[in-house]
Structure formats: C-alpha cells, structure tokens
matplotlib code that plots the C-alpha trace (Angstrom):
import matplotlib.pyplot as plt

x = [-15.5, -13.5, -9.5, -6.5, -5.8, -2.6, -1.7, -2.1, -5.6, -7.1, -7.8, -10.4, -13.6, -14.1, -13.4, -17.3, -16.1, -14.1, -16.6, -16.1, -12.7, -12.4, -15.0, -12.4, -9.7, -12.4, -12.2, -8.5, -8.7, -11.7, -8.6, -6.2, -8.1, -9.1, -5.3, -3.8, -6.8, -5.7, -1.7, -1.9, -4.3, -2.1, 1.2, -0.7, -2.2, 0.2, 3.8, 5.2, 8.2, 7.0, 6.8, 3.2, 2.6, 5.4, 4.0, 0.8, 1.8, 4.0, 0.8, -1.1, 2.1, 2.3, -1.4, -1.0, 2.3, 0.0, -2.6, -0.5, 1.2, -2.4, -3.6, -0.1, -0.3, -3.7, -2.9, -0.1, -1.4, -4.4, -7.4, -6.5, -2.8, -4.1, -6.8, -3.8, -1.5, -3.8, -4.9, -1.3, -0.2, -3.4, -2.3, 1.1, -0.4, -3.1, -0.3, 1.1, -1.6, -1.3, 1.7, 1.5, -1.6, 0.2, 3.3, 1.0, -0.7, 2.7, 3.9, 1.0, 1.3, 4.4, 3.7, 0.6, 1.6, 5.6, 5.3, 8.7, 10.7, 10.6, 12.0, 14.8, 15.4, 16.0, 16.4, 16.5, 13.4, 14.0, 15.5, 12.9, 11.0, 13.1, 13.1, 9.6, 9.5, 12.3, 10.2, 7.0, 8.8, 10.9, 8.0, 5.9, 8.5, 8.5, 4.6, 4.6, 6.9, 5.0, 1.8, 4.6, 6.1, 2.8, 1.8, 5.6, 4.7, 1.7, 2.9, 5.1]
y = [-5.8, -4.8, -5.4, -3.8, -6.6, -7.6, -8.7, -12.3, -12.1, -9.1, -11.3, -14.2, -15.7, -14.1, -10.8, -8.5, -7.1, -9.6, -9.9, -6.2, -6.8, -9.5, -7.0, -4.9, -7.0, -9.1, -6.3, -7.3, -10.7, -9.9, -7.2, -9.8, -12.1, -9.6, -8.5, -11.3, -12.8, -9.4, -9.5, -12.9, -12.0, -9.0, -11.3, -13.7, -11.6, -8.4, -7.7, -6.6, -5.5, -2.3, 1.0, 1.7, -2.0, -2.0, 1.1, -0.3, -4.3, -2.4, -0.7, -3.7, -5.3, -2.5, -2.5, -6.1, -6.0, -3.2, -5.7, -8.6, -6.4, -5.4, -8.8, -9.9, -7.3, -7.5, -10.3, -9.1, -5.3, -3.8, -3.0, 0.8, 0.4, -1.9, 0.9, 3.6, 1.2, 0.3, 4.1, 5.3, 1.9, 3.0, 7.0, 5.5, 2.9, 5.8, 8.2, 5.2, 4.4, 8.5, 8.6, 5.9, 7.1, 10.4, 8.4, 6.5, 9.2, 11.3, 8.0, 7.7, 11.1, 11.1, 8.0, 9.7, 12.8, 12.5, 8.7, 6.8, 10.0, 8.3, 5.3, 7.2, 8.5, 5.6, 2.7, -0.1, -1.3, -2.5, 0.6, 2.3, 0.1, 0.8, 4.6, 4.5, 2.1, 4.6, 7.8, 6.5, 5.8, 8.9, 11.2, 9.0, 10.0, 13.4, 13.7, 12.1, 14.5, 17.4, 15.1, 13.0, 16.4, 17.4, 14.7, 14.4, 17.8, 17.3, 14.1, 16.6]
z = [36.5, 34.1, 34.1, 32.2, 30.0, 28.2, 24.6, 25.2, 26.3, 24.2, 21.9, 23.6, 23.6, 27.7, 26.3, 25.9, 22.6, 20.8, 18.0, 17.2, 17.7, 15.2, 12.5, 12.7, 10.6, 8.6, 5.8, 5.4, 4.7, 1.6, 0.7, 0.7, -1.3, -4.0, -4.4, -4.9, -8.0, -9.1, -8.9, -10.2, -12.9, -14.1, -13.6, -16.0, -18.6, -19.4, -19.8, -17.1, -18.2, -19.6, -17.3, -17.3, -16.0, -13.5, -11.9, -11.4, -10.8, -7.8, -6.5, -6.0, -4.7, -2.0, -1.3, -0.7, 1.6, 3.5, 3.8, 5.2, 8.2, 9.2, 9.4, 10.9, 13.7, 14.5, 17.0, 18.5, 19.6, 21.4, 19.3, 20.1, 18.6, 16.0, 14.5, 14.7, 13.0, 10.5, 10.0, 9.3, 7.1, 4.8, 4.4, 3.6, 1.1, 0.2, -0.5, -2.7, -4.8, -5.6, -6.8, -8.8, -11.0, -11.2, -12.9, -14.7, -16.3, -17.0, -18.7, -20.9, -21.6, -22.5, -24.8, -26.2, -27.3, -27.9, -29.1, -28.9, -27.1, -23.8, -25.7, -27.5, -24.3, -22.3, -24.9, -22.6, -21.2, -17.7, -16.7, -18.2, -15.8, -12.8, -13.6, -13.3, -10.0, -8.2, -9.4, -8.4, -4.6, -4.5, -5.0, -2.5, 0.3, -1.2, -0.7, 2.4, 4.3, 5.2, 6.5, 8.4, 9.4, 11.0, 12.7, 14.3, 15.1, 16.7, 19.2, 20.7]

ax = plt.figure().add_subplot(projection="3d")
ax.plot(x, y, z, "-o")
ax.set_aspect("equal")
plt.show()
C-alpha cells in the first residue's frame, strides 16, 4: 500500500520509483562536470580581465552555482518540489545566459564598429569589467520581473 512518505525516506532503495527519482538529477552531475572542464579551461586559456570574457566566464560561473543547488537539494525535498525547484532555478539561469549574450554582443559591437570608444570611455579595465558584470545582472532582474510578476500572480 502506498504511504505519505517524508524527506528522510523519499529517497531509498524500498521506494517503487527511486530509479526515476535518481534519472531525474543524473543530467546535473554530466552538467557539472562539463562546466567546470569549461570554467577551468576558459580560466586557463583567455584573459579574463577584459569585459567580453568576464561576461561570459560569469555565465558559466552562474550556470555552474545553478547546477550545484540542484544537485544539493535534490536530497533534501520531494521529487515534486525538487522538479519545481529545478524548473524555476533553470528560467532564472535561462534568463541569465540571455542577458549575457545580449551584453556580449552590444560589447562587441561596440568594439567593432566604434573601436577604442568604449576604452576612452571607461579607461580602466576592471571597471570596465565590473560595468559589464553589474549591467549584465541589473538587466537580468530587469527581464525577470514581469515573468516573476506573473507567476506571483498566478499562486494567488
């Protein structure tokens, strides 16, 4: 017969579905391997210290902090909570990885077609970075409110 079940044993050999269970975090661990050969081959190989790289070193950085609280939580919640946690940490990571190509491609923009302006602009090169970094986050939270908004809207 079947039983409500708590957090401590969700997660056992006795439960019926545990091997779908487990399925359903095995995709983060190939995620977490893949991210970090990538974040240290990009720490390695380029300079970090300019915008362009920044930007995109800090979107692997959040995919992979996105990727360590979904295996981390796994074995602490219910499947159920688990695929609704792990559904809203990938729009947030998904909304991310947006906003970062869309700084990415103004930079190099910018670089292409006006050459050193951004430079003459901004001179120093780690707040260059960091303007980049805050931008890239500020217009994240800016593209993330209405969805939020929504779905706050709709749990009412």
């Amino acid at each position: 017969m079947f039983h409500n079940s708590t957090s401590s044993d969700i997660y056992n050999n006795d439960n019926p579905i545990y091997i779908l269970q487990i399925i359903s975090v095995l995709p983060e661990y190939f995620n977490l391997f893949f991210l970090s050969c990538g974040i240290y081959g990009m720490y390695q190989g380029i300079e970090i210290s300019h915008p362009l790289y920044a930007v995109l070193f800090q979107n692997l950085i959040v995919s992979l902090i996105s990727t360590l609280l979904d295996i981390i939580v796994f074995w602490f919640i219910s499947n159920y909570e688990y695929v609704i946690f792990a559904n809203i940490l990938n729009v947030c990571s998904l909304f991310f990885h947006c906003t970062s190509w869309c700084v990415t491609s103004g930079l190099r923009f910018v670089y292409i077609i006006y050459g050193d302006w951004f430079n003459n602009w901004i001179p120093n090169q780690k707040l260059q970075c960091s303007s980049a970094v805050i931008l890239t986050c500020a217009l994240t939270v800016i593209e993330s409110l209405p969805t939020f908004a929504v779905l706050l809207s709709l749990g009412k």
